[in-house]
TORKOL-4160 file (C-alpha; in steps of 0.2 Angstrom, whole numbers, padded with zeros to 4 digits, m for minus):
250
<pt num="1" X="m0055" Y="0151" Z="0028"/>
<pt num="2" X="m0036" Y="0155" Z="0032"/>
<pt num="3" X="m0027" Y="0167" Z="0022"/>
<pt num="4" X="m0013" Y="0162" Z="0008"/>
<pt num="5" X="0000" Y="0166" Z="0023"/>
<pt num="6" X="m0008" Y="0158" Z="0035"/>
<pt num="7" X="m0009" Y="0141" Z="0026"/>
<pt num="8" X="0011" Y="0143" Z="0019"/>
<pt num="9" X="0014" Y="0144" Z="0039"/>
<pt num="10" X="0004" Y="0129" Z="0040"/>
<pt num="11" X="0013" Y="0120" Z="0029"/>
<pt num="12" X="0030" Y="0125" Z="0036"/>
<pt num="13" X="0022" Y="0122" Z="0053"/>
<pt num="14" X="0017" Y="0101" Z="0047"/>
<pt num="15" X="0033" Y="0100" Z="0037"/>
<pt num="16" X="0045" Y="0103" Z="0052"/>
<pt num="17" X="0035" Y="0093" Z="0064"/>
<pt num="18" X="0033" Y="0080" Z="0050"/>
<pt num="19" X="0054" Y="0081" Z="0046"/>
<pt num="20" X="0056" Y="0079" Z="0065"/>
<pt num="21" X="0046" Y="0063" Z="0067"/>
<pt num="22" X="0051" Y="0054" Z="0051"/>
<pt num="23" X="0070" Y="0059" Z="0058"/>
<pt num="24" X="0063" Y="0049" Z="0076"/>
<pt num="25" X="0057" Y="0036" Z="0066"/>
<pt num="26" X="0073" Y="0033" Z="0054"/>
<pt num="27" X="0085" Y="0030" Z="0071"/>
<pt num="28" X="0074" Y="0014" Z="0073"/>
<pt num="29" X="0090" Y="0001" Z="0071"/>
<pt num="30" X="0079" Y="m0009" Z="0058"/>
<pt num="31" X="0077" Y="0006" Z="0046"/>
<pt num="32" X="0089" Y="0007" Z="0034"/>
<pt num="33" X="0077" Y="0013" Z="0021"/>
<pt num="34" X="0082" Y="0032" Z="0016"/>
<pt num="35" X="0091" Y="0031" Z="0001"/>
<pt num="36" X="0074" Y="0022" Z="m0005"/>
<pt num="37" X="0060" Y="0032" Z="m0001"/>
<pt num="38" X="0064" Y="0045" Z="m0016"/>
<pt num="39" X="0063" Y="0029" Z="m0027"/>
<pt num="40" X="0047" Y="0023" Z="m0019"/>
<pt num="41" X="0038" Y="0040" Z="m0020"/>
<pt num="42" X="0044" Y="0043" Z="m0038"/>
<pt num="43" X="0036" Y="0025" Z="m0041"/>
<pt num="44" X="0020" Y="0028" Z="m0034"/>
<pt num="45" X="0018" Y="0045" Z="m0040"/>
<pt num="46" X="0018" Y="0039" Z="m0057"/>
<pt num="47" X="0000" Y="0030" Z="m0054"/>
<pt num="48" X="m0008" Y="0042" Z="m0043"/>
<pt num="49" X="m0004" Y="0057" Z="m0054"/>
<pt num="50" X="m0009" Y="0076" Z="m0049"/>
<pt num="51" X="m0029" Y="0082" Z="m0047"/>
<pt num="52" X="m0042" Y="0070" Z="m0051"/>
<pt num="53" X="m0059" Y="0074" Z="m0046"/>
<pt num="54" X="m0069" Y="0058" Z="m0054"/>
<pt num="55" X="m0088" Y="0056" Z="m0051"/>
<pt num="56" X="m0087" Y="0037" Z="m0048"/>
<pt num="57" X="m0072" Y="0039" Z="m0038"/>
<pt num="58" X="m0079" Y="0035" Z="m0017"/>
<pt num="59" X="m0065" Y="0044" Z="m0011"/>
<pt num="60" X="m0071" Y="0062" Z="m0020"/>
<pt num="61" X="m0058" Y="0075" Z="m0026"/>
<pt num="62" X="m0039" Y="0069" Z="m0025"/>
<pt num="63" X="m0021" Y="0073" Z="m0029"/>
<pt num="64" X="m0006" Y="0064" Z="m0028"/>
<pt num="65" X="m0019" Y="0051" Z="m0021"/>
<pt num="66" X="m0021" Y="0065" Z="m0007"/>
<pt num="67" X="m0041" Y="0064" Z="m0003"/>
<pt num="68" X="m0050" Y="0080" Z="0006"/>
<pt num="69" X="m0052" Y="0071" Z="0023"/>
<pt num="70" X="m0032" Y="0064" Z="0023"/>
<pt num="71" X="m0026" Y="0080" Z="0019"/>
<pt num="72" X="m0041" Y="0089" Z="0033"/>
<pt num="73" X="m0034" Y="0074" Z="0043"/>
<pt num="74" X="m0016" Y="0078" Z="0041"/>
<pt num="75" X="m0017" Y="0099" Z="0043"/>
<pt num="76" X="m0032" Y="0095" Z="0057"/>
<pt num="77" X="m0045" Y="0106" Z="0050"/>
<pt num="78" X="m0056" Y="0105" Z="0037"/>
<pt num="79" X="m0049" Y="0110" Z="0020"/>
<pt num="80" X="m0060" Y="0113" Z="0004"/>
<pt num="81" X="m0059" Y="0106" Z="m0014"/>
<pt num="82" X="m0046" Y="0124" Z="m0022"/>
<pt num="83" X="m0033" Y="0117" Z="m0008"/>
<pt num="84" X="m0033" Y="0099" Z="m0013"/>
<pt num="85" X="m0032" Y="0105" Z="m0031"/>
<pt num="86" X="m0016" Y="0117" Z="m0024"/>
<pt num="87" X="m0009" Y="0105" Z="m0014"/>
<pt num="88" X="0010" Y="0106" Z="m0015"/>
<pt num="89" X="0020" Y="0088" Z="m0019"/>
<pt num="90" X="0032" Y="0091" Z="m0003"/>
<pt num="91" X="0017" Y="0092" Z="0008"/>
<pt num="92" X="0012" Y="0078" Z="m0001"/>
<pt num="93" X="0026" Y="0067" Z="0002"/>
<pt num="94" X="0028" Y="0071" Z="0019"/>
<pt num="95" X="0009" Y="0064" Z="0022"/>
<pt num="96" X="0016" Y="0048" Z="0011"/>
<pt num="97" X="0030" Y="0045" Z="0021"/>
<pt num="98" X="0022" Y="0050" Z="0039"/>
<pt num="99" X="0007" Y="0042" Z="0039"/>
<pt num="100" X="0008" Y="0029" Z="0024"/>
<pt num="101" X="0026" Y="0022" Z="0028"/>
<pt num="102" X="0031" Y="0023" Z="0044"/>
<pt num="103" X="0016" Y="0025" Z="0054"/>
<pt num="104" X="0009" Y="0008" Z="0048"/>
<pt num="105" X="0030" Y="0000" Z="0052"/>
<pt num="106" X="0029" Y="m0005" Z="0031"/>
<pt num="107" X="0048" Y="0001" Z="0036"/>
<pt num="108" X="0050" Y="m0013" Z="0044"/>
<pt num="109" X="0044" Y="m0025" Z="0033"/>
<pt num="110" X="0058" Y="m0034" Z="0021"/>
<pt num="111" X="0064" Y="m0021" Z="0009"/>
<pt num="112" X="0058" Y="m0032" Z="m0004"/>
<pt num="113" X="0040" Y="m0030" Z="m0004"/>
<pt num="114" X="0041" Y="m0012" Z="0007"/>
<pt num="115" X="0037" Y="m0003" Z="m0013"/>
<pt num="116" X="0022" Y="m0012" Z="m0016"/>
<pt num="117" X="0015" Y="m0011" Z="0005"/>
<pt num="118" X="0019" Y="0006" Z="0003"/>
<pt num="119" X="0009" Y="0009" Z="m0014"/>
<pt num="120" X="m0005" Y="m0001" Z="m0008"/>
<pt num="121" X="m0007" Y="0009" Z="0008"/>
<pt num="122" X="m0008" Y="0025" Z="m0003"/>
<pt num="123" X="m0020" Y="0018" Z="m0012"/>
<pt num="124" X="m0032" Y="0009" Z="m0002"/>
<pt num="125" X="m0026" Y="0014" Z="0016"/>
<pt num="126" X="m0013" Y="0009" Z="0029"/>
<pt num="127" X="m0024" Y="m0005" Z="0038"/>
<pt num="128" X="m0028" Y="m0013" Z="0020"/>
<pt num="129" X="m0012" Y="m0013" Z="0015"/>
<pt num="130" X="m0008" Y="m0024" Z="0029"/>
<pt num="131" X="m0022" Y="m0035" Z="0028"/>
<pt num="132" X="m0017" Y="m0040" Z="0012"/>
<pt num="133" X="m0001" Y="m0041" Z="0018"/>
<pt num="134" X="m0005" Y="m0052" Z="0032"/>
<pt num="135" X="m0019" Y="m0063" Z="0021"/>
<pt num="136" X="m0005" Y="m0067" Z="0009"/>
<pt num="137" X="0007" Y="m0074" Z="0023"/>
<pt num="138" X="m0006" Y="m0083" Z="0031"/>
<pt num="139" X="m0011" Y="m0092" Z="0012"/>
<pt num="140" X="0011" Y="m0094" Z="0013"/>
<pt num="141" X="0010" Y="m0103" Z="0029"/>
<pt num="142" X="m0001" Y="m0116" Z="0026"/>
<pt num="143" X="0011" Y="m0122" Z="0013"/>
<pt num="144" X="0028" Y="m0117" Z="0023"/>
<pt num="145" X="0024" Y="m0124" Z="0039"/>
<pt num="146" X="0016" Y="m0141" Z="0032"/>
<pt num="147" X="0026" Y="m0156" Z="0042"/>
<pt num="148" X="0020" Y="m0168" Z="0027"/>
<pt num="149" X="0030" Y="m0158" Z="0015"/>
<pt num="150" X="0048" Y="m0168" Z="0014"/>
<pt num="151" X="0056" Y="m0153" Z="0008"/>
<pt num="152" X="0052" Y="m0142" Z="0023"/>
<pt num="153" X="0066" Y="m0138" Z="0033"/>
<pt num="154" X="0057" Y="m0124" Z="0044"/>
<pt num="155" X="0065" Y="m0120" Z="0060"/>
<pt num="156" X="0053" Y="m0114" Z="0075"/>
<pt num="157" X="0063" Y="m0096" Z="0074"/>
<pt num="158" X="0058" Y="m0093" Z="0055"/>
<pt num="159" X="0042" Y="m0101" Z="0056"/>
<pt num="160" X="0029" Y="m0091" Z="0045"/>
<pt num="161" X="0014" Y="m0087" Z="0058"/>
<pt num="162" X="m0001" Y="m0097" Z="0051"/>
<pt num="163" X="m0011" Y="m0092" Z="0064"/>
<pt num="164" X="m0006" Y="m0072" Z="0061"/>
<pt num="165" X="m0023" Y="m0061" Z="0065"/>
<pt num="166" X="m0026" Y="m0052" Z="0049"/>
<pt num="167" X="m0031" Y="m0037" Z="0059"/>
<pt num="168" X="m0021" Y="m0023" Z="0048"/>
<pt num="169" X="m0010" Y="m0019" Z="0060"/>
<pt num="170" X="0009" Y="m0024" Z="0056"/>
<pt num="171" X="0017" Y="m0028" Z="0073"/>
<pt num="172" X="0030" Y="m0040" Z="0079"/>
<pt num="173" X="0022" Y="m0057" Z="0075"/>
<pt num="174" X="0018" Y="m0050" Z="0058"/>
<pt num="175" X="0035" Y="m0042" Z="0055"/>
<pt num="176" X="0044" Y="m0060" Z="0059"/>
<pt num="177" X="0032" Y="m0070" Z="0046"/>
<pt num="178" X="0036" Y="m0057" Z="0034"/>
<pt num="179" X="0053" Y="m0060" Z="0035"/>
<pt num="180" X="0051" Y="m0078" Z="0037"/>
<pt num="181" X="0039" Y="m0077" Z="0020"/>
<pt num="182" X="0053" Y="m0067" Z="0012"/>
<pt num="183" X="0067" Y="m0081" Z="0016"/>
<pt num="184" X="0056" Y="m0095" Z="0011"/>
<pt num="185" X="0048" Y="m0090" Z="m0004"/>
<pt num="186" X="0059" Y="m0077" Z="m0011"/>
<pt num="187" X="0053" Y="m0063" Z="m0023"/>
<pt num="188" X="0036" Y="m0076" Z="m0024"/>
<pt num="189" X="0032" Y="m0068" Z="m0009"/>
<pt num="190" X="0028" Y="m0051" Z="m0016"/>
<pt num="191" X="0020" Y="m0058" Z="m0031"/>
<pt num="192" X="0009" Y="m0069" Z="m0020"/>
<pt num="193" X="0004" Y="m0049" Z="m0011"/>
<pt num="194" X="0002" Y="m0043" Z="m0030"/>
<pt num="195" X="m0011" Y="m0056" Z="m0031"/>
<pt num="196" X="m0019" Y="m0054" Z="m0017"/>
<pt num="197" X="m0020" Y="m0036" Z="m0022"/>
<pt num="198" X="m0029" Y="m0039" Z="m0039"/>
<pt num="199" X="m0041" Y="m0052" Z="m0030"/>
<pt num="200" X="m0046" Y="m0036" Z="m0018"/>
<pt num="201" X="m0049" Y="m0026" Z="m0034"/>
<pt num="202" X="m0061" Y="m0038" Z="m0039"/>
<pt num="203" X="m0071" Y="m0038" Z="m0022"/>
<pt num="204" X="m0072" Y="m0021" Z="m0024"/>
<pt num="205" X="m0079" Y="m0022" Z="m0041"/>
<pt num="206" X="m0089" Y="m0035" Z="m0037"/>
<pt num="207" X="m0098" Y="m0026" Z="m0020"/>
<pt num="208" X="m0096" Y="m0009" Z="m0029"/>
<pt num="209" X="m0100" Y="m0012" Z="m0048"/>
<pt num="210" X="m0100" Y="0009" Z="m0053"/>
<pt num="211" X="m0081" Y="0002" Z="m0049"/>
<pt num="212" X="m0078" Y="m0005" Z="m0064"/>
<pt num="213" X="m0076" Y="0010" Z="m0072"/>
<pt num="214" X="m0056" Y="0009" Z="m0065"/>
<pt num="215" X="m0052" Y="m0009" Z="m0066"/>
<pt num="216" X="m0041" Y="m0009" Z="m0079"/>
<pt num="217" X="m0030" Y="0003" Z="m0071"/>
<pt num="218" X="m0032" Y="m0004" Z="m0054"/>
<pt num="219" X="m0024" Y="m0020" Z="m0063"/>
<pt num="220" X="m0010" Y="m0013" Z="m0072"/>
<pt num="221" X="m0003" Y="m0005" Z="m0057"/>
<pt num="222" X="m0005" Y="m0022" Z="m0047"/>
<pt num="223" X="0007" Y="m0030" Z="m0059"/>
<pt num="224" X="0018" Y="m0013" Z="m0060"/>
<pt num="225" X="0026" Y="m0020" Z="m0044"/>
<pt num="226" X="0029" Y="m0039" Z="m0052"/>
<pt num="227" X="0045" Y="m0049" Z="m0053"/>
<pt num="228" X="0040" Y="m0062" Z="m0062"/>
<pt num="229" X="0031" Y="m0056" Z="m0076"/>
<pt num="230" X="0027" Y="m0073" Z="m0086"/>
<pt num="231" X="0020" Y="m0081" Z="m0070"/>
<pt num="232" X="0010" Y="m0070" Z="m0059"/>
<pt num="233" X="0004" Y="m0056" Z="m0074"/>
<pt num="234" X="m0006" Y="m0071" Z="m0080"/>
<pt num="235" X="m0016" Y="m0073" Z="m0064"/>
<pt num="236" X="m0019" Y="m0054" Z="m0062"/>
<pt num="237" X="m0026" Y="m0056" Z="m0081"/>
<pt num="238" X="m0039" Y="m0068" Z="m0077"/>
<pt num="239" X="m0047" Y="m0057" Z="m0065"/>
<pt num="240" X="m0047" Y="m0048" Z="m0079"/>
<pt num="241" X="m0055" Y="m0059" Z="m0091"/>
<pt num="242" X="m0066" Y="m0062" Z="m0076"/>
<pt num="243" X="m0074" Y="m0045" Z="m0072"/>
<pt num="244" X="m0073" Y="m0040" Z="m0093"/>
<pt num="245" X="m0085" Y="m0056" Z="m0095"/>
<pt num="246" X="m0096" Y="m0053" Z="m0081"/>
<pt num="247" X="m0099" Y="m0036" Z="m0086"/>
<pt num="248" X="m0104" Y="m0041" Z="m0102"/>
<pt num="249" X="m0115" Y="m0052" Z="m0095"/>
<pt num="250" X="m0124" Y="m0038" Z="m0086"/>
């Protein structure tokens, strides 16, 4: 096990490699995100919390929403339980942004729904994220691109990609329907993700049903990231109502 010098040069060590590669990554001409990411990491740190080693939570022993084999992944050796409970929050930001933001391009997403990709990256990993990113645009498409709708004044250069392979990886074609989502449907568009979000909750519960035992605040940080409130807070609260009842049930 490394000494308590040995790991502060570790640290030191991953926060100037880190530093330098989320510098690379901010030249990218489409970022124009760093006067957000303290906002966005404020956000998110308000759900995940500090150390929270919960004995129906899969991922085992967290903090900030840090699990042992991210932060083994991220120091590139097996850590134990003390250092996940003593992990420092600028280590833990610097694994936020370097492999929950810019890694998986949610910095190249519209900065409209960037918050909530980046939250729900954290939480339920970087490839999930973007599935449920891509699944929403994909449910967007089918109305956007419809040639019967009389209202649709679609051009083939902002086209949302119906045929976008949910794969949960975010690259070019599913950058350009995000933004093409973004310009038809507004601020819809990240509500439409927030409900896509809850309806992942409940698959979760439904394959896992121990679960359950978080649902609640699962769903409250779903519609944490909301615009309109009246709208699509309604829908997350029916899967709710749903799960509630079928527990009963049990």
């Amino acid at each position: 096990m490394p000494s308590n010098t040995e790991t502060i040069a570790n640290k030191n060590k991953h926060r100037e490699e880190n530093n330098k590669n989320n510098k690379n990554n901010k030249n990218d001409k489409n970022d124009k995100n760093d006067k957000n990411e303290e906002k966005y990491i404020n956000q998110i740190l308000k759900h995940e919390g500090g150390y929270v080693n919960h004995p129906r939570d899969r991922g085992g022993p967290t903090n900030y929403g840090i699990t042992l084999a991210t932060l083994s992944r991220f120091l590139k050796r097996k850590v134990t339980i003390q250092e996940v409970k003593d992990l420092d929050i600028e280590v833990a930001k610097e694994i936020y942004l370097s492999r929950y933001f810019y890694a998986p391009n949610i910095h190249r997403l519209p900065v409209s729904i960037q918050i909530v990709g980046f939250d729900m990256s954290i939480n339920h990993g970087a490839r999930r994220s973007a599935k449920i990113i891509q699944s929403t645009v994909k449910s967007l498409a089918t109305y956007a691109n419809d040639t019967t709708n009389t209202t649709n004044t679609t051009t083939a250069t902002d086209a949302i990609d119906a045929k976008i392979i949910v794969d949960g990886i975010i690259g070019h074609k599913t950058i350009r329907s995000c933004f093409a989502a973004q310009k038809k449907f507004g601020d819809n568009f990240n509500d439409a993700i927030c409900v896509e979000r809850a309806l992942f909750y409940r698959l979760i519960v439904h394959r896992h049903p121990s679960q359950m035992a978080f649902i609640h605040g699962w769903l409250n940080r779903a519609k944490h990231y909301i615009f309109d409130k009246h709208t699509y807070e309604e829908l997350i609260e029916d899967v709710r109502e749903e799960l509630t009842n079928e527990r009963r049930e049990i």
